[in-house]
Each structure stands twice: as C-alpha cells, then as structure tokens.
TORKOL-568987 format. One line per field, with one value per residue: residue number from 0; residue in three letters; x, y, z of N, C-alpha, C, O in turn. Coordinates in pm, whole numbers, plus 50000, padded with zeros to 5 digits. Example, Ala and Ser with C-alpha at 12.3 -4.5 7.8 and 13.67 -1.06 7.14 Angstrom:
! TORKOL-568987
nr <- (0 1)
rest <- (ALA SER)
nu <- (51319 51285)
nv <- (49431 49775)
nw <- (50780 50708)
cau <- (51230 51367)
cav <- (49550 49894)
caw <- (50780 50714)
cu <- (51320 51290)
cv <- (49670 50003)
cw <- (50780 50787)
ou <- (51424 51341)
ov <- (49668 50114)
ow <- (50846 50804)
END
This chain:
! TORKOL-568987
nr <- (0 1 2 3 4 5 6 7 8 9 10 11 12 13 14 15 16 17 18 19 20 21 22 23 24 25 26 27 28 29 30 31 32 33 34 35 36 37 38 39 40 41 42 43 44 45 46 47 48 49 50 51 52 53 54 55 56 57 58 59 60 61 62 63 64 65 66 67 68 69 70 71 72 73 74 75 76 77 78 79 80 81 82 83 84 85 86 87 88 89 90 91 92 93 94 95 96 97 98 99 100 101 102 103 104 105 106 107 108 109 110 111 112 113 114 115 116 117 118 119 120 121 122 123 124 125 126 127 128 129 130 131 132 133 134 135 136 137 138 139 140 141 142 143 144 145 146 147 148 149 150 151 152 153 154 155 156 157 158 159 160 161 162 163 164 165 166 167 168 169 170 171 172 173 174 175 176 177 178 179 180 181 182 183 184 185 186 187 188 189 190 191 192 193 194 195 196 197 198 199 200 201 202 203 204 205 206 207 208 209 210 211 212 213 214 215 216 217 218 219 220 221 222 223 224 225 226 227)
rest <- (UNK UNK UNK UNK UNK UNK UNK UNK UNK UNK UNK UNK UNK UNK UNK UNK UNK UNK UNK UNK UNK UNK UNK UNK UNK UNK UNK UNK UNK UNK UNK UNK UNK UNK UNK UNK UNK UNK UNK UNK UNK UNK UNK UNK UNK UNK UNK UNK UNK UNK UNK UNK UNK UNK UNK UNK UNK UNK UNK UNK UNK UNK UNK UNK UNK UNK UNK UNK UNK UNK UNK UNK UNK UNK UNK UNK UNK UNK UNK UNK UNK UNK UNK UNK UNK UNK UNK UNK UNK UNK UNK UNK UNK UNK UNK UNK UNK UNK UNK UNK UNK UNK UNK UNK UNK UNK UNK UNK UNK UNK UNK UNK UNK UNK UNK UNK UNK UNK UNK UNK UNK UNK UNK UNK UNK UNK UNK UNK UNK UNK UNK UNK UNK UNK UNK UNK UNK UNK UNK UNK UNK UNK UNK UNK UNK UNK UNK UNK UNK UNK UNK UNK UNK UNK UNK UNK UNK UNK UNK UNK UNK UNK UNK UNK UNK UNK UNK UNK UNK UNK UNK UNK UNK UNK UNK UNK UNK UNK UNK UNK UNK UNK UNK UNK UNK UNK UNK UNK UNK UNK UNK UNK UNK UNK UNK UNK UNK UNK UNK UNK UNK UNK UNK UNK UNK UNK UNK UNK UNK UNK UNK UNK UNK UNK UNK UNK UNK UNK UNK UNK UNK UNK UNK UNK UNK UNK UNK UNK)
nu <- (76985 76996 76832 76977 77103 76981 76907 77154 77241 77050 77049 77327 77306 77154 77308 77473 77376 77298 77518 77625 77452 77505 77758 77746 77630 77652 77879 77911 77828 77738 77514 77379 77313 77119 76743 76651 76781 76690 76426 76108 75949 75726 75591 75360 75418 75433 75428 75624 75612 75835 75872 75850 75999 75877 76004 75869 75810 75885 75873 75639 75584 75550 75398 75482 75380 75395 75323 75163 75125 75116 75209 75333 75537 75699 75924 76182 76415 76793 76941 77132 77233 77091 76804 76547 76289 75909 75819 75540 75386 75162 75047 74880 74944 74902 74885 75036 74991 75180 75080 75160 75020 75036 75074 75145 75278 75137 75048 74884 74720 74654 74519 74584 74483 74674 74730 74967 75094 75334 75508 75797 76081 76289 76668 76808 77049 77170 77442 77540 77518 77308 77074 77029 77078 77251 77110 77106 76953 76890 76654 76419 76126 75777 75549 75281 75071 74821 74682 74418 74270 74004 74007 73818 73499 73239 73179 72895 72675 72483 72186 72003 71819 71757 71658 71587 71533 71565 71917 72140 72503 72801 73183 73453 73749 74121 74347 74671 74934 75162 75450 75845 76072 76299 76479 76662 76794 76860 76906 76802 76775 76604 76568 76330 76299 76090 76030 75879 76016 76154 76161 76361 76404 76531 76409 76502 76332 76276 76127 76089 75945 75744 75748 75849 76113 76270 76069 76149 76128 76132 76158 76031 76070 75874 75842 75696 75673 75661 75888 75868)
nv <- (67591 67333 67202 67244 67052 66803 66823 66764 66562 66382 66398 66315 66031 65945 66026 65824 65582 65611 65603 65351 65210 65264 65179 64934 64890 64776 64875 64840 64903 64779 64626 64707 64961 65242 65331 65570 65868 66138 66070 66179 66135 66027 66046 65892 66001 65930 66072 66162 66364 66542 66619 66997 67290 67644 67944 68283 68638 68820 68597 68377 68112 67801 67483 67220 66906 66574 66426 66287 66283 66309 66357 66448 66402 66556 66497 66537 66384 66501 66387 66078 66158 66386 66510 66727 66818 66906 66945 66827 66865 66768 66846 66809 66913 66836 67159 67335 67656 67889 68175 68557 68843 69178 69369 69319 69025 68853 68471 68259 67952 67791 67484 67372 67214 67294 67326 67286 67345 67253 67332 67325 67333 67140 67043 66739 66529 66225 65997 65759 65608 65437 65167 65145 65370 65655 65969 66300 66599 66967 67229 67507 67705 67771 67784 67687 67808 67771 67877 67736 67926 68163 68515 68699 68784 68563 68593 68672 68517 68564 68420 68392 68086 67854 67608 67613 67804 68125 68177 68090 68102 68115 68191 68182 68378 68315 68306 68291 68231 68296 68147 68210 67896 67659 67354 67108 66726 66362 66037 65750 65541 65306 65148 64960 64655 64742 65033 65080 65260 65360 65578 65690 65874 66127 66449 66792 67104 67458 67739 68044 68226 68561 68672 68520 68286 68108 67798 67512 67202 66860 66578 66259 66050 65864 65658 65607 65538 65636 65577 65749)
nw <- (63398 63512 63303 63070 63096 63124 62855 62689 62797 62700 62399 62417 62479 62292 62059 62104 62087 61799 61664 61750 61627 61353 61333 61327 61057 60770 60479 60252 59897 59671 59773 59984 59883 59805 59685 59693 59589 59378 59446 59557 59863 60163 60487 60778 61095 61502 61771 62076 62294 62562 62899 62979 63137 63129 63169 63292 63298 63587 63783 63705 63498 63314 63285 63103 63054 62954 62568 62382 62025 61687 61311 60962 60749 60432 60157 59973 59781 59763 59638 59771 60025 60071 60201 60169 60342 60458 60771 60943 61278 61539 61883 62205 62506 62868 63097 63345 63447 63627 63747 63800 63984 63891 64035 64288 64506 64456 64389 64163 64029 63704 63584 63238 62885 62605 62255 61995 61764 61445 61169 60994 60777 60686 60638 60616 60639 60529 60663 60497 60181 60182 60263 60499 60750 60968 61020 61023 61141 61072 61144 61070 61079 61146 61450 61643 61927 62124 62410 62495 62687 62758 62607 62645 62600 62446 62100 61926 61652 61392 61195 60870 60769 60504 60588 60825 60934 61179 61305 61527 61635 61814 61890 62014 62123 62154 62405 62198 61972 61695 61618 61536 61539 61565 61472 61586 61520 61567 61449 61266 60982 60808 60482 60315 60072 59921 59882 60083 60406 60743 61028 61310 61579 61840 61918 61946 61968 61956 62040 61978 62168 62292 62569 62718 62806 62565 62484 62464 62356 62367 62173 62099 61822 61581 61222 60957 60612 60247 59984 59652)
cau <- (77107 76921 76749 77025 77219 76929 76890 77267 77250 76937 77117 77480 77227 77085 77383 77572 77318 77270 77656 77659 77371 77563 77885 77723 77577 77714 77888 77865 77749 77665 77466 77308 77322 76960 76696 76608 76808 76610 76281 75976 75937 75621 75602 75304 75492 75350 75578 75633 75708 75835 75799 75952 75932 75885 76003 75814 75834 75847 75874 75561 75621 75474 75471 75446 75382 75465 75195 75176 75090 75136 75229 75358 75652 75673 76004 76242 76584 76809 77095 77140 77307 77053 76692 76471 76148 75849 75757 75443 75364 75061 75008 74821 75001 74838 75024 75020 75070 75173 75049 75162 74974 75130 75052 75169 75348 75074 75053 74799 74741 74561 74569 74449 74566 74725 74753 75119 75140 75465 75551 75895 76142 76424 76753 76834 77234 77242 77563 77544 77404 77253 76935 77053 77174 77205 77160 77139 76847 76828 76551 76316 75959 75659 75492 75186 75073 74712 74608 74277 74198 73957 74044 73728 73341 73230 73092 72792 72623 72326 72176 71886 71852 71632 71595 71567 71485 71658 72001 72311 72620 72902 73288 73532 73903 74190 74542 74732 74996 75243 75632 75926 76084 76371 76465 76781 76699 76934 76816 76865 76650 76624 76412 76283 76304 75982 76017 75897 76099 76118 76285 76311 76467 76486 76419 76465 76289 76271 76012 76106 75815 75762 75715 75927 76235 76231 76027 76241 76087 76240 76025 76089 75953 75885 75788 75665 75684 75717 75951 75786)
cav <- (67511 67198 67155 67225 66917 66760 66810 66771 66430 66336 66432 66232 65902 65936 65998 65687 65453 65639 65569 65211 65129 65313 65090 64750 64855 64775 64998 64761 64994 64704 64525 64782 65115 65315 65403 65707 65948 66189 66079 66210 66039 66086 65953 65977 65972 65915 66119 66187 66529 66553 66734 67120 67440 67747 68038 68369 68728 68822 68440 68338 67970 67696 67320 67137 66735 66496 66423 66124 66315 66297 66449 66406 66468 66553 66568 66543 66363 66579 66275 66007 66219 66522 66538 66857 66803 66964 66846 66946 66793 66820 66789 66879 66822 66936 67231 67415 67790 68029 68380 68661 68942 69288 69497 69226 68916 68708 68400 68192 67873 67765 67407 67295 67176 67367 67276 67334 67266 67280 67347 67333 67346 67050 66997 66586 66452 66084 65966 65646 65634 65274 65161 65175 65511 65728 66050 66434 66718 67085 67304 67592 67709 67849 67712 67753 67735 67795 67848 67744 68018 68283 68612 68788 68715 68513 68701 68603 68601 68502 68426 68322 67952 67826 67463 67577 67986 68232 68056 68201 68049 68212 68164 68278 68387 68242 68311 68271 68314 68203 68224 68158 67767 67566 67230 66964 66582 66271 65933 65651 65535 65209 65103 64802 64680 64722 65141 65145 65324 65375 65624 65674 65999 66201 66584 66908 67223 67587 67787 68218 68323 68648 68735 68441 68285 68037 67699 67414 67144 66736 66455 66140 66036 65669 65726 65488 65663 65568 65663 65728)
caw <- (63388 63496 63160 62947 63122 63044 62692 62651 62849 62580 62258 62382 62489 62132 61969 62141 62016 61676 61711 61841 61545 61228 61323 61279 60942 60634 60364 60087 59831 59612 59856 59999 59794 59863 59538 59741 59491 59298 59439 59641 60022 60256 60616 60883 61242 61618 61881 62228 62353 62705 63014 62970 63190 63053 63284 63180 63344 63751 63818 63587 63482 63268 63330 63041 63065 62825 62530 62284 61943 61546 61231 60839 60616 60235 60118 59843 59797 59630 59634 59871 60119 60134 60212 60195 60369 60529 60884 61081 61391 61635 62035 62280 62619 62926 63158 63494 63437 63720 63713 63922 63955 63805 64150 64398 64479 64453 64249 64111 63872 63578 63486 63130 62788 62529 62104 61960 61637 61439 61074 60969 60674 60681 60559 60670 60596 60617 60650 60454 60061 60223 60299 60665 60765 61073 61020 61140 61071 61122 60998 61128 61025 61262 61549 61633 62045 62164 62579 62498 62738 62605 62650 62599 62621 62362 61952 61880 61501 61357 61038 60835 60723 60441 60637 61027 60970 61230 61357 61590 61647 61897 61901 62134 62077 62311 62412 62110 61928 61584 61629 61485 61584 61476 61519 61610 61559 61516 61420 61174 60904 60718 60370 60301 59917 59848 59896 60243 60505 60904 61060 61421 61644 61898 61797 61994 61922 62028 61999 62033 62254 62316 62689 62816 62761 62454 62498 62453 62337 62297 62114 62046 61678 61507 61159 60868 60499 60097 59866 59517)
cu <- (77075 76879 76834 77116 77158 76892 77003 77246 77165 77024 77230 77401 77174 77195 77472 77475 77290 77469 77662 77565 77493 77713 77897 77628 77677 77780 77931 77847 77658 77549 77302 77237 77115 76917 76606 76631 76729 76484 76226 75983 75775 75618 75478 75380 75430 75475 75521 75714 75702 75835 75929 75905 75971 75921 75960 75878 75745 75806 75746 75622 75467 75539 75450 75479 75373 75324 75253 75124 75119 75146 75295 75440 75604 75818 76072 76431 76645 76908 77091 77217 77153 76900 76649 76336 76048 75797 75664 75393 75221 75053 74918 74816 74901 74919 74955 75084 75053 75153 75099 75117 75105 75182 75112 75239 75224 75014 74923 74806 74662 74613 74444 74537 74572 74753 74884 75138 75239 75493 75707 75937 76286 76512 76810 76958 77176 77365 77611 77467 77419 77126 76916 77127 77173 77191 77111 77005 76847 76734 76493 76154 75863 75584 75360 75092 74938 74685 74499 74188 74164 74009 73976 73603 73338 73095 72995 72725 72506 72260 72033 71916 71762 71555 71551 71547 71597 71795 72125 72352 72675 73050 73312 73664 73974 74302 74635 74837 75086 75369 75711 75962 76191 76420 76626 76746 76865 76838 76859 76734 76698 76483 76418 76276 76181 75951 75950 76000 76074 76234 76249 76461 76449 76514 76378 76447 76250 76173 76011 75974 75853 75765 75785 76067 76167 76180 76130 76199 76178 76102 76105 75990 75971 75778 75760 75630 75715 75764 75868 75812)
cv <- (67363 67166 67205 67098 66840 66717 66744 66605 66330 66323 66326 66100 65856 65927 65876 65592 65503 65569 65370 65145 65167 65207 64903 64788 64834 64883 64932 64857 64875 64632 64604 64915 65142 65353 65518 65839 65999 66145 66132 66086 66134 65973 66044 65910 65970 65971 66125 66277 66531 66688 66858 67178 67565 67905 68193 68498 68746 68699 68357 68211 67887 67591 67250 66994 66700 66420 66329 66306 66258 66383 66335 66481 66467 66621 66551 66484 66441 66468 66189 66041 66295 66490 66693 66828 66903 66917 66944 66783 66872 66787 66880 66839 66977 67052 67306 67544 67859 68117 68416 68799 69061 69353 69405 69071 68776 68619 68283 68094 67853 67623 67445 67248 67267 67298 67375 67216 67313 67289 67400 67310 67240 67053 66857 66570 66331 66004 65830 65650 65460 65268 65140 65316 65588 65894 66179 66549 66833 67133 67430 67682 67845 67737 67806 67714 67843 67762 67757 67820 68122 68410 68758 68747 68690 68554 68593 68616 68492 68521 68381 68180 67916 67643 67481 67703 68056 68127 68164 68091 68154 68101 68225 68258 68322 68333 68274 68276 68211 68251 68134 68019 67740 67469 67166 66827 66505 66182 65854 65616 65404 65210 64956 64820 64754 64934 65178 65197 65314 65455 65654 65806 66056 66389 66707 67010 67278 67670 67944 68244 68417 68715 68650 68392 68167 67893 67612 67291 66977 66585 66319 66090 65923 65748 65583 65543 65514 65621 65660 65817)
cw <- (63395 63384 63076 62993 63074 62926 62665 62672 62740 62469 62272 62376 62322 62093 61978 62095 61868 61598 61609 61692 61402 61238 61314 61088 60835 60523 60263 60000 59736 59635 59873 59973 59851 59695 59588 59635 59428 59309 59573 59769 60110 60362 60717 60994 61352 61682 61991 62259 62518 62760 62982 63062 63129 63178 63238 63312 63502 63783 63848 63555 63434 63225 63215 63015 62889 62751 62429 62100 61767 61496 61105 60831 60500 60204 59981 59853 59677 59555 59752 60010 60172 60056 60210 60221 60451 60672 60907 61213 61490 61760 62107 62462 62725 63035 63283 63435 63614 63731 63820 63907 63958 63963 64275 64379 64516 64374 64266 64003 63836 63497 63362 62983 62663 62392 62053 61841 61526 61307 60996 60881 60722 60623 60662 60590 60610 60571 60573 60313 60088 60257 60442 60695 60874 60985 61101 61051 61126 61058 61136 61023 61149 61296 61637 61783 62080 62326 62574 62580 62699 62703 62583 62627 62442 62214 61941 61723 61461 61189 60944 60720 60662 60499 60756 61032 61055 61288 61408 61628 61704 61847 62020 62110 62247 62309 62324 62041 61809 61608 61535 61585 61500 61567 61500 61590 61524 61545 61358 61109 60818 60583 60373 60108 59838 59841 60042 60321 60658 60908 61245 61499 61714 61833 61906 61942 62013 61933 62031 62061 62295 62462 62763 62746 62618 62506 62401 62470 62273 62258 62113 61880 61609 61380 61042 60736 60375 60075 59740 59443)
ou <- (77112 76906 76775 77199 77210 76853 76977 77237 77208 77074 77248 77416 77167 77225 77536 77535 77248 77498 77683 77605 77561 77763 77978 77575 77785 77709 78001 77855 77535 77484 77190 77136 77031 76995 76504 76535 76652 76410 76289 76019 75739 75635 75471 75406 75321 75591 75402 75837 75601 75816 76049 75790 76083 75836 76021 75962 75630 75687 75724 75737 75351 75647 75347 75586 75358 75235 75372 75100 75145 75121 75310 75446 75506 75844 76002 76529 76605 76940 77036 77252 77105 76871 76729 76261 76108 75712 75668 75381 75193 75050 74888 74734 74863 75035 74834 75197 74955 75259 75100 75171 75219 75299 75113 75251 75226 74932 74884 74871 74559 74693 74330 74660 74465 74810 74896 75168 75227 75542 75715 75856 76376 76479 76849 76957 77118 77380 77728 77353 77500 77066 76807 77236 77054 77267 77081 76984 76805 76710 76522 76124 75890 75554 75348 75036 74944 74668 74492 74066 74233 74039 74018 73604 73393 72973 73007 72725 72467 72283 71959 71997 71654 71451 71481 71540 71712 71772 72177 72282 72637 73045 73243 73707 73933 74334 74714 74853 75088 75399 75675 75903 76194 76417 76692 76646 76961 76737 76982 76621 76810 76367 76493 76260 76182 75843 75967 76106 75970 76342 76138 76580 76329 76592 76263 76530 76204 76150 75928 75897 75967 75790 75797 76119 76048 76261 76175 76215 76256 76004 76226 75871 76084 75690 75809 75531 75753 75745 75795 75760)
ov <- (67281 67047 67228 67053 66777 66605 66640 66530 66221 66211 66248 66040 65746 65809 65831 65493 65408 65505 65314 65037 65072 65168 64811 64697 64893 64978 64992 64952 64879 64580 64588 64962 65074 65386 65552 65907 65912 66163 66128 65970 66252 65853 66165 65789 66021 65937 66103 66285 66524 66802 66838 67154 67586 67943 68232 68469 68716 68690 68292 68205 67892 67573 67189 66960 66754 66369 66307 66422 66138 66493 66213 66595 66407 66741 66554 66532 66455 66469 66243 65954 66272 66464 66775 66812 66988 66828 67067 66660 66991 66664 66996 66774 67092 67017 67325 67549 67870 68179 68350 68871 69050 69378 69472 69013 68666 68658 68237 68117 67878 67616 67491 67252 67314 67191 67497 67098 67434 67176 67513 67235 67286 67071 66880 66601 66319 65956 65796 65695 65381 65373 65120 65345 65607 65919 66173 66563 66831 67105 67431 67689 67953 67637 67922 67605 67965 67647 67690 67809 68193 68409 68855 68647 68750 68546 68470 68729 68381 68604 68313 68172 67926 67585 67395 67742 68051 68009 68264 67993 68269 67990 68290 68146 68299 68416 68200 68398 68088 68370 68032 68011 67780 67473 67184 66799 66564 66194 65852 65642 65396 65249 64870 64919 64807 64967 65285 65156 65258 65446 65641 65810 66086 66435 66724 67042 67233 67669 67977 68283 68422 68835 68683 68450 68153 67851 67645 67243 66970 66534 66298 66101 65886 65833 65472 65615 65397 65738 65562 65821)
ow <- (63310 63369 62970 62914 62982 62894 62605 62575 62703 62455 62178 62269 62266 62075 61882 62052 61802 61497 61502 61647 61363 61132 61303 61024 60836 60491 60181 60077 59728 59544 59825 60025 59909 59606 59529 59598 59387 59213 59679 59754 60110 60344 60740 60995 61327 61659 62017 62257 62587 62718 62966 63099 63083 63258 63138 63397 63536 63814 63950 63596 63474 63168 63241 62964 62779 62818 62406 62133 61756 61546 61115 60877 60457 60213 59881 59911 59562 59436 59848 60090 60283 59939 60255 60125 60516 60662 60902 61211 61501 61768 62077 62526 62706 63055 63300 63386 63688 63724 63924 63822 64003 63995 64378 64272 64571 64290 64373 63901 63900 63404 63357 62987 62622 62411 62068 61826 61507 61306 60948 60825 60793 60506 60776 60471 60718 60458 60592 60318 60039 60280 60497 60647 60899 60893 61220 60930 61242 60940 61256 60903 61201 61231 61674 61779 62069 62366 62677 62574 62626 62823 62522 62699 62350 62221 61945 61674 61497 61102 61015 60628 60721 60465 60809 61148 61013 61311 61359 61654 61679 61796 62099 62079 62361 62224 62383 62044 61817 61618 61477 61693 61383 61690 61398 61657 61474 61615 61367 61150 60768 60585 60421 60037 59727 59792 60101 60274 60694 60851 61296 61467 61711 61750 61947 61858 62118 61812 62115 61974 62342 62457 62881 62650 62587 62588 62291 62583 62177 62311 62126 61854 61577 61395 61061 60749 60381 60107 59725 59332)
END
C-alpha cells in the first residue's frame, strides 16, 4: 500500500509540472507547427531507476537501489499526434535479497548487482502538433533480469588452436529469467529547428515475475534524438 501511494504521489508530481509546462506553451500552429509527421526519430537516453521492493514467497524480499543507466529509441511518427517506437533500456542497480529457507523460518541475505534490461513496444500521444508538447506513453514488450548468481558449477570446454595449441575456456549459468513488462510514462518533448529533439519523463514499469508479486519499476529519463 506504501508503494502504490508512492507511485501515485510520483505520477500526480509529474503530471502537475507536465501540466504547469503544456499551459505556457504556445498553440500557434503557424509559429510553431512540428515537421515530425511522417518521419523516422532516434534518441539515445540516460535514466534513473529508483529504489523498489520486491516481496516474493513466505516473506522472501528484494531491495532494489536506485541505478543511473541508458538506452535508445527507434521510432516512427505516424502524424503529429502518434508515435510508434521501440524502447530498450539497460541497468544494473545493486540489491539485498532475503531468502528463507523452505524447512524453517530462517532467513538469510545475498547482496550483489543484478542486469535488467528492457525492450518494449510504444504507442506515444502528444497532445500538441508543436514543437513543444507534453505528452503520454503506454507500451509493453519483455524484460530481461539477471541475479548474476550462478546456479550451478561452472562448464568447462576446450579446444584446439592453430596460434596457442590446446585451449579451455569455462562459463557459468546464473539466475535468470525473460518476462513479460509494460510500461506508463508522461513527459514533454521539444525540437529544435534544426531536427534535434529532447524529451524528458518520468516512466513506470512492471515487470510479471514469476514467483513474486510483479516488480514495479519508476525511472526518470532525459533523452536527446533526430528526426530524419
């Protein structure tokens, strides 16, 4: 209940300044009209995903702190209203898990850092065909979240090399897994004449894990992109 006030409290803060910005812009059309329409856009972004908890089975829990990361778009205007893009995003924030053993109530932790990386399918509104615009994104995709803890002894293989003769190499598998994910964001986005862009948002995503409840994930995202 705590962390959905949270989120909720996030999303209205965003939307009152997504708000507070969209009512000083302009709706000129002449002035400002957008040459987004019918073209191609790409943006690389820098985010900030904050702190979540994840609550899993027989009161199991993971802490996850807040991680600086990146990622790219590639999308498509279909009209100055409506985007269709691809996002992926990468982090690697670090986390406290709780274990509890199966046979007993006794618990144990495991820090360390975890890779969650995010591939999603967009549909973006923005409420303005201007080169200032707030607007609104849902989408969903697969997400992709690694323990880095192995969960096995580590394969070994070996080979023959015509520069260095006999040669082995090992791996080792982890804790893994790919799920479904979809995403909330608001934001605002301006161009510049020259076909540059910025857009800037906060963006929650959920992540259906299987053994716990759903990870609930909120970013913040600054982005810098062409149209072309």
């Amino acid at each position: 209940m705590f962390i959905n006030k949270m989120l909720m409290s996030k999303i209205m803060i965003v939307s009152c300044i997504v708000g507070l910005l969209a009512s000083t812009a302009s709706t000129d059309a002449n002035a400002n009209y957008t040459k987004r329409s019918d073209k191609w856009e790409a943006s690389f972004k820098v985010l900030n995903s904050q702190d979540t908890v994840i609550d899993g089975q027989n009161g199991s829990q993971t802490d996850m702190k807040s991680d600086y990361g990146w990622g790219f778009t590639l999308g498509y205007n279909v009209n100055p209203h409506i985007l269709v893009n691809f996002d992926f995003s990468s982090t690697t924030p670090s986390y406290t898990a709780t274990l509890v053993e199966a046979d007993s109530d006794n618990t144990y932790q495991i820090s360390h850092k975890m890779d969650v990386l995010e591939s999603q399918f967009n549909v973006v509104y923005s409420v303005f065909a201007s080169q200032f615009t707030p607007y609104v994104q849902a989408g969903a995709g697969w997400s992709f979240v690694d323990s880095n803890i192995a969960d096995g002894p580590p394969n070994t293989f070996c080979w023959y090399s015509p520069w260095w003769g006999y040669v082995c190499d090992g791996y080792q598998n982890t804790y893994n897994d790919e799920r479904f994910s979809y995403n909330f964001a608001v934001g605002f986005r301006y161009e510049l004449d020259n076909s540059l862009f910025f857009r800037a948002s906060y963006k929650q995503s959920w992540i259906d894990l299987s053994h716990s409840e759903d990870a609930s994930i909120g970013s913040y995202n600054l982005e810098i992109g062409s149209i072309f």
